[in-house]
C-alpha positions in Angstrom: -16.7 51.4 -44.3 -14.8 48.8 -46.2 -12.6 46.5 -43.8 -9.0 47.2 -43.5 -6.6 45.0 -44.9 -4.4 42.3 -42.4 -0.7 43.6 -42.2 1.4 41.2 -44.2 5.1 42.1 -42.7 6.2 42.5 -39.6 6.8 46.3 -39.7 2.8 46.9 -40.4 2.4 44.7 -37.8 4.7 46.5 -35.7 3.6 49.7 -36.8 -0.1 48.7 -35.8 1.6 47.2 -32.5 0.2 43.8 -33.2 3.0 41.8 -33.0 3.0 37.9 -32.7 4.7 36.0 -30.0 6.8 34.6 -32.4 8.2 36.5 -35.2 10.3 35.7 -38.4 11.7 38.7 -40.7 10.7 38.8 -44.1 12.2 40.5 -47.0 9.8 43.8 -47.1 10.9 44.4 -43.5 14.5 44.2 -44.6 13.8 46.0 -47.2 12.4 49.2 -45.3 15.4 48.3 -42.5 17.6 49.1 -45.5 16.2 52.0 -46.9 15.5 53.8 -43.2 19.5 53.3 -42.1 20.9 56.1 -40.5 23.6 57.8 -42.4 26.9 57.0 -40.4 25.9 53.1 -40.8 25.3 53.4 -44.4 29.0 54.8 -44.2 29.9 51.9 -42.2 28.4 49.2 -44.1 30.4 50.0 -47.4 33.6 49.3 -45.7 34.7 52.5 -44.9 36.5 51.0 -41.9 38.0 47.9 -42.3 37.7 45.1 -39.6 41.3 44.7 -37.5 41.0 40.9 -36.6 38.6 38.4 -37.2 36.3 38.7 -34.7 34.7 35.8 -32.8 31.3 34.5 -34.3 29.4 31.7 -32.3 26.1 29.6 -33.8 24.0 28.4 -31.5 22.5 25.1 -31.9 19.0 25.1 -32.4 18.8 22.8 -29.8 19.2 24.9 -27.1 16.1 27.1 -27.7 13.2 26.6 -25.8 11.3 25.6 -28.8 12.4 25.3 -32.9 9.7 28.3 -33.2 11.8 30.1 -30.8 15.1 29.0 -32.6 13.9 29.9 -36.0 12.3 33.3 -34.8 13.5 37.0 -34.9 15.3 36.4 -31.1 16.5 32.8 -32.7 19.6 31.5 -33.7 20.9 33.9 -36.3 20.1 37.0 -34.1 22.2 35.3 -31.1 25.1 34.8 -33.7 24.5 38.4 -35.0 24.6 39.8 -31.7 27.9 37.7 -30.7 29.9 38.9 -34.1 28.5 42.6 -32.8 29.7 42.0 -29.1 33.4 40.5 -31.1 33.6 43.5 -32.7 32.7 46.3 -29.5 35.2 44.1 -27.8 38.3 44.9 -30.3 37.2 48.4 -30.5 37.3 48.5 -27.2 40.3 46.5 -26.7 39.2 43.7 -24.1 41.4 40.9 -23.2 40.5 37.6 -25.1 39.5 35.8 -21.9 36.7 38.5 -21.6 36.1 38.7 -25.7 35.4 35.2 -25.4 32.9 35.1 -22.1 31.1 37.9 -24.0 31.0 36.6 -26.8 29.7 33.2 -25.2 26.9 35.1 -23.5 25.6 37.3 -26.5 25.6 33.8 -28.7 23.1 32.6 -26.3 21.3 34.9 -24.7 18.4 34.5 -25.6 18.0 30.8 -25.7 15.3 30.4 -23.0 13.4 33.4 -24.3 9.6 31.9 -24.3 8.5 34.6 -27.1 9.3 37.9 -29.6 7.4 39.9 -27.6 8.1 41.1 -23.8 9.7 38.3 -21.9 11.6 40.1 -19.0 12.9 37.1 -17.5 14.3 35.7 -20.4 18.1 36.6 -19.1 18.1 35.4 -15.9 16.7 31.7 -17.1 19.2 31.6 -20.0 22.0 32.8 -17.6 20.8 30.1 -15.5 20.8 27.4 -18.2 24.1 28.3 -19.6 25.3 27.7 -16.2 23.9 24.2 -16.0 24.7 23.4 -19.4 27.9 25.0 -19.9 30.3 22.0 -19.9 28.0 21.4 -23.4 28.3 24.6 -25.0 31.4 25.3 -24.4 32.4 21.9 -26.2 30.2 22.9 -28.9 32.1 26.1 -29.0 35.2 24.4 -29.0 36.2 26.8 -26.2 37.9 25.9 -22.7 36.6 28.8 -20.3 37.4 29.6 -16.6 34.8 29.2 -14.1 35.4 33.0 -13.6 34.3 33.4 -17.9 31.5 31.2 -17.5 30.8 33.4 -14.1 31.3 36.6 -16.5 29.2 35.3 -18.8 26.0 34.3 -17.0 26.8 37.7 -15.2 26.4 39.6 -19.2 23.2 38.1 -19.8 21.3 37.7 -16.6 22.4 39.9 -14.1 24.6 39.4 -10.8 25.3 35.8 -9.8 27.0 35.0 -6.7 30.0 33.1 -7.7 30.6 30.5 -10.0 31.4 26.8 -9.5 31.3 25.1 -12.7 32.1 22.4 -11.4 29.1 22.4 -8.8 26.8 23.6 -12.1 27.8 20.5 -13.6 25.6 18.5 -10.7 23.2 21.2 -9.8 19.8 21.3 -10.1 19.3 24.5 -8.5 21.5 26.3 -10.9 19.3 29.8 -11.1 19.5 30.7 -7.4 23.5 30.1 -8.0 23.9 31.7 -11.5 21.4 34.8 -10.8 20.3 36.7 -8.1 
């Protein structure tokens, strides 16, 4: 029996359920994304609907991931800025306050920073709830947002779970931020 050939994209490798720790899309994928789209996104995707307001769209900094692997990968920085411009535009639709646009925002642009691979990290949330907590006087600057202790609460809250409540100052100093960030 002649050998089988190695899967070259990540959808035969996904199909074979082989995937890497660390993943990067590639354009047969996309390709095969595009073609396989359900119907009522196809409608949406030609502009059927236009967009109200611009919605909020965060980058993170490549920095911030636990490794450039991680940053460049599938879960890396331009899925964290995809998912934020997504969570932007549920929050119009759904007509949230800008002080909780912008908290959910900030947590969908980075949560997934501490995420060690592609694969199944579980924990992933609660360490990157837990970092944006320490290092939240940062991002936000990078943002160029000034949030609330109760948006950076809501925030960590979005990605990791239930914290008890925030003290951004007291995250500024801590070193013990994930017992305070996540339960």
């Amino acid at each position: 029996m002649p050998p089988q050939p190695q899967p070259t994209t990540l959808r035969e490798l996904a199909e074979r359920g082989c995937l890497p720790d660390h993943q990067a899309m590639d354009q047969p994928t996309l390709t095969w994304i595009t073609e396989h789209r359900p119907a009522e996104a196809t409608r949406l995707a030609s502009g059927a609907e236009a967009v109200p307001d611009r919605p909020v769209l965060l980058v993170p900094e490549e920095g911030w991931f636990t490794t450039r692997q991680a940053a460049n990968g599938i879960h890396g920085v331009r899925h964290n800025a995809r998912v934020c411009l997504l969570a932007g535009l549920l929050a119009q639709h759904h007509h949230l306050e800008p002080e909780q646009t912008t908290a959910l925002c900030l947590a969908a642009a980075v949560h997934d920073c501490r995420r060690d691979n592609d694969r199944a990290d579980l924990e992933h949330g609660q360490r990157a709830a837990a970092w944006l907590a320490r290092h939240h006087p940062a991002v936000t600057t990078a943002f160029g947002l000034d949030l609330t202790s109760e948006q950076v609460t809501a925030a960590c809250t979005a990605i990791g779970g239930s914290p008890r409540s925030v003290d951004t100052d007291r995250y500024a100093a801590s070193s013990t931020l994930s017992t305070v960030c996540c339960s």
